[in-house]
N, C-alpha and C positions, 0 to 999 in steps of 0.2 A: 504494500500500500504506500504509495507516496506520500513525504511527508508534509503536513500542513505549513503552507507559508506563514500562518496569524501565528504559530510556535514558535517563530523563527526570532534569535537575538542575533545580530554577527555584534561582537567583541573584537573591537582593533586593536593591534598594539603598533603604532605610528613609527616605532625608529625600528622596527622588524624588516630586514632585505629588502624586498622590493617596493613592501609599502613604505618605505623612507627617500626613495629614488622616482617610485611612480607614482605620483598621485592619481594619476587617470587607472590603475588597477583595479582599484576597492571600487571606484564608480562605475565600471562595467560591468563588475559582479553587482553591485546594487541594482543596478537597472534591470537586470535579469529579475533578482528579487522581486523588485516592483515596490512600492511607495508603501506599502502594509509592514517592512520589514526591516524594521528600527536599525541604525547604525551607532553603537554606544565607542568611541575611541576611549583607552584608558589616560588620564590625566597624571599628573606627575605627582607620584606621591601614593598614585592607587594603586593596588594590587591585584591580582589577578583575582583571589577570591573576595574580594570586595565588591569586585563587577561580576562576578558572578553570583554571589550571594543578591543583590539588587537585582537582577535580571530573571533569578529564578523567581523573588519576594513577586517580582511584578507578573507572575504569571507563563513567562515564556516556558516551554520544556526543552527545546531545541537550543543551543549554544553555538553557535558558527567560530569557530578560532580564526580571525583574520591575521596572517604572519606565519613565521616560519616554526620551525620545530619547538623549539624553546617558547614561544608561547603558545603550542597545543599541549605541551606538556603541562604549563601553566592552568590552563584550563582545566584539562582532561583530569589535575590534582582536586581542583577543588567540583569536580564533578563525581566523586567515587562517595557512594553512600546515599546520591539524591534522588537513582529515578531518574532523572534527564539526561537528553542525547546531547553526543558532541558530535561536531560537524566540520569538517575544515576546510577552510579555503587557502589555498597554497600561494601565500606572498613572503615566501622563505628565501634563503640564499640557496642551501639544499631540500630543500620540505621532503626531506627522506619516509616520515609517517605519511603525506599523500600518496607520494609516489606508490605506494607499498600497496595502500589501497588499489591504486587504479587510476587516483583521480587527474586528470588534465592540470598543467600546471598553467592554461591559459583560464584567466578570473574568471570568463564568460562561461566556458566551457563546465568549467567547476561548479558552478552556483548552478545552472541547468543539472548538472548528476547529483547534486543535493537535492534538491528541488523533487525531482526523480528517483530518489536514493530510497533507503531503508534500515532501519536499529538494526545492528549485530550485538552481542555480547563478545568483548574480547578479556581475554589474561592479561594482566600485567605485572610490571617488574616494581619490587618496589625494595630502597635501600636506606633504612633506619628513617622507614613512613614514609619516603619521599617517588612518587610513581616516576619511572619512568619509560618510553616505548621502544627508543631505538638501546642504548644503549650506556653504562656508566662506564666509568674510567679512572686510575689512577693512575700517579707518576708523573710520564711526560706529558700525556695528551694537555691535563689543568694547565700546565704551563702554554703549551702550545693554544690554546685560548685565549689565554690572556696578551701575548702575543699578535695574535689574532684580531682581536680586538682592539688595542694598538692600533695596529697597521691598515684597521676599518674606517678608525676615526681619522686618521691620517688623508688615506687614498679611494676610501669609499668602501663597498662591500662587493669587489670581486671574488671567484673564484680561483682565479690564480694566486691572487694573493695568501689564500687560506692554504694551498701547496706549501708556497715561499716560508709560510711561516712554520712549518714539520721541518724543513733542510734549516731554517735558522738556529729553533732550540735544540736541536741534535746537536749543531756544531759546540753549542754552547754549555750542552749535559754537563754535569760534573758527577757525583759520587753517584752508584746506585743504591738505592735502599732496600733492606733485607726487608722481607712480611711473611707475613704469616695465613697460609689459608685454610680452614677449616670444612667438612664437608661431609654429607652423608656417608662417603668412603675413607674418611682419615682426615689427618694433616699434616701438611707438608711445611717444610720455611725453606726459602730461598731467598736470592737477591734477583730483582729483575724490574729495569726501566718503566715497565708497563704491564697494568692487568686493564685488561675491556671484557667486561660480560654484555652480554649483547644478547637481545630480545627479540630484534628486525630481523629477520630472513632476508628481504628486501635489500637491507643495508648490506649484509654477508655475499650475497649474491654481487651485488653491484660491486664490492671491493674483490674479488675473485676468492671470497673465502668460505670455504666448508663450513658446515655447522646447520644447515638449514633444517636440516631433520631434527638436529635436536630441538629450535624454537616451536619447530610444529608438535613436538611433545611435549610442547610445554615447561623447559628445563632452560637452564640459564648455559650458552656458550660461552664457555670462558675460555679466553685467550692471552696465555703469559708467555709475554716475551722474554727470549733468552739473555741472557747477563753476556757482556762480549764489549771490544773497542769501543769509542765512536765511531768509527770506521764499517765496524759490524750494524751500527744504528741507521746509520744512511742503506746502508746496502739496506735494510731490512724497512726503511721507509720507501727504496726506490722500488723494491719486488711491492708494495705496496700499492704502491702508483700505477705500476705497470698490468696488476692484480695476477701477480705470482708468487703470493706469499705462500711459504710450505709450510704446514703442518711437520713439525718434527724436526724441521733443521730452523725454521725464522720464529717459531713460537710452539707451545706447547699448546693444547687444545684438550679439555675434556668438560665433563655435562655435571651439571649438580642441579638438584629440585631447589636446594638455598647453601647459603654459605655464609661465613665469617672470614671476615680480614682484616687482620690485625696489622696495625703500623707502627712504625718509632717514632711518629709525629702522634699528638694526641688530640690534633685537630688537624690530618690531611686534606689537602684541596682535593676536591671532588669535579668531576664533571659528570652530567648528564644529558643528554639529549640536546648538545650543543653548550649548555650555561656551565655555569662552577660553583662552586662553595665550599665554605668549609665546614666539613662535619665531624660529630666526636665519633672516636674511634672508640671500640671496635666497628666496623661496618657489618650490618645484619640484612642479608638479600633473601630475600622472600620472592614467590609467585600468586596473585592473590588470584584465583580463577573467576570467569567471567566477570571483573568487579567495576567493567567501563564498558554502558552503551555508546556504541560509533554509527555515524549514519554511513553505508557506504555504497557506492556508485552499482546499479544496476550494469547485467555484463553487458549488456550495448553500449552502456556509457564507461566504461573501463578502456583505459589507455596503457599501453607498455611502452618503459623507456630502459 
């Protein structure tokens, strides 16, 4: 059944990818909408469940995330527990959760397979309460963000620049740090640059990396990279790039229902689904099942990229 346009909120978040570069985006998708179909932008200062709290008090069931990854994760947080659908429209720099779906990452396009779409019940990932869909991270990637981010406000929000900035912080790595991973099979400690547990299939696929059968069972892909040079970094960003990364010689790959991970920082930087933070450690990854309704694209209106 198609979803009701009078349900419909879209939720902006104004300095997100595209919607910071195009302002003509979000109104092509509006226009599709049609005039019944409120456009609320977040103000400085407000937060994502603020405007979503407000949008639900007012009645809406439907939540539209206008922007890129990091604010459907936004959203999709303060939507877990209410009954109400999320809905996204892809004004990302990567919008790796559309893509996943199916949806068009042209606004017009998008808002019509909304429009058209349908609630799914999905699983998600979630690390000491915090949901997220593609993917968390420790080590380099937080830095390579913040980096990132940097060099966004600097030179705008390219994708080549987000490359540039993986070969910067490599060059600049210094010690690796020892953790600790706990897991329905044991625990292990090691040292290594990088752990990414990863939820996306989509995301896995697109970077040439296995794992995909595990997200469909529902299990967290964790992927730890091996301890080695700088030298060994870059090579193991460029198989990256190139999507050649092996299983067994560039990182180690195995499945857990949840897990603990312990650092020597007692507040390590976190990334999630694009953003960062710092959280207290130990980190606790849980699977919540079916615990986010998603509207998503009917197969006529599904797109592959």
């Amino acid at each position: 059944m198609p979803v009701d346009r009078h349900s419909l909120c879209v939720l902006a978040n104004p300095g997100s990818g595209r919607a910071s570069r195009d302002g003509s985006a979000i109104g092509k998708a509006m226009a599709v909408f049609g005039p019944d179909v409120p456009l609320r932008r977040l103000t400085e200062g407000q937060t994502f469940a603020d405007a979503v709290k407000q949008a639900l008090a007012d009645g809406f069931t439907t939540i539209v995330a206008a922007g890129g990854d990091g604010t459907v994760t936004g959203i999709a947080q303060a939507l877990i527990g209410t009954g109400a659908n999320l809905a996204i429209l892809p004004l990302g720099t990567f919008n790796f959760v559309s893509r996943g779906l199916g949806l068009s990452e042209d606004p017009e396009a998008a808002a019509r397979a909304i429009l058209a779409g349908h609630p799914h019940r999905i699983s998600v990932g979630m690390v000491n309460d915090q949901l997220f869909l593609n993917n968390v991270s420790l080590g380099l990637y937080p830095r390579i963000l913040s980096e990132r981010e940097a060099m966004y406000a600097r030179y705008g929000r390219f994708r080549i620049l987000a490359y540039w900035t993986v070969l910067a912080t490599i060059i600049r790595a210094q010690r690796t740090p020892r953790m600790t991973i706990e897991t329905e099979e044991g625990t292990r400690s090691l040292r290594t640059p990088l752990i990414f547990i990863a939820r996306s299939a989509y995301q896995l696929e697109r970077f040439g990396l296995s794992g995909a059968d595990i997200i469909s069972d529902d299990r967290f892909a964790v992927f730890v990279a091996r301890s080695g040079t700088r030298w060994h970094l870059i090579k193991l960003a460029f198989h990256l790039a190139r999507k050649r990364l092996v299983a067994g010689t560039d990182v180690e790959l195995f499945s857990a229902h949840s897990l603990t991970i312990r650092t020597p920082r007692r507040r390590p930087r976190v990334a999630f689904d694009g953003e960062k933070r710092r959280m207290l450690a130990p980190l606790e990854f849980e699977i919540r099942p079916d615990a986010l309704s998603i509207i998503i694209p009917d197969a006529v209106d599904r797109v592959t990229t």
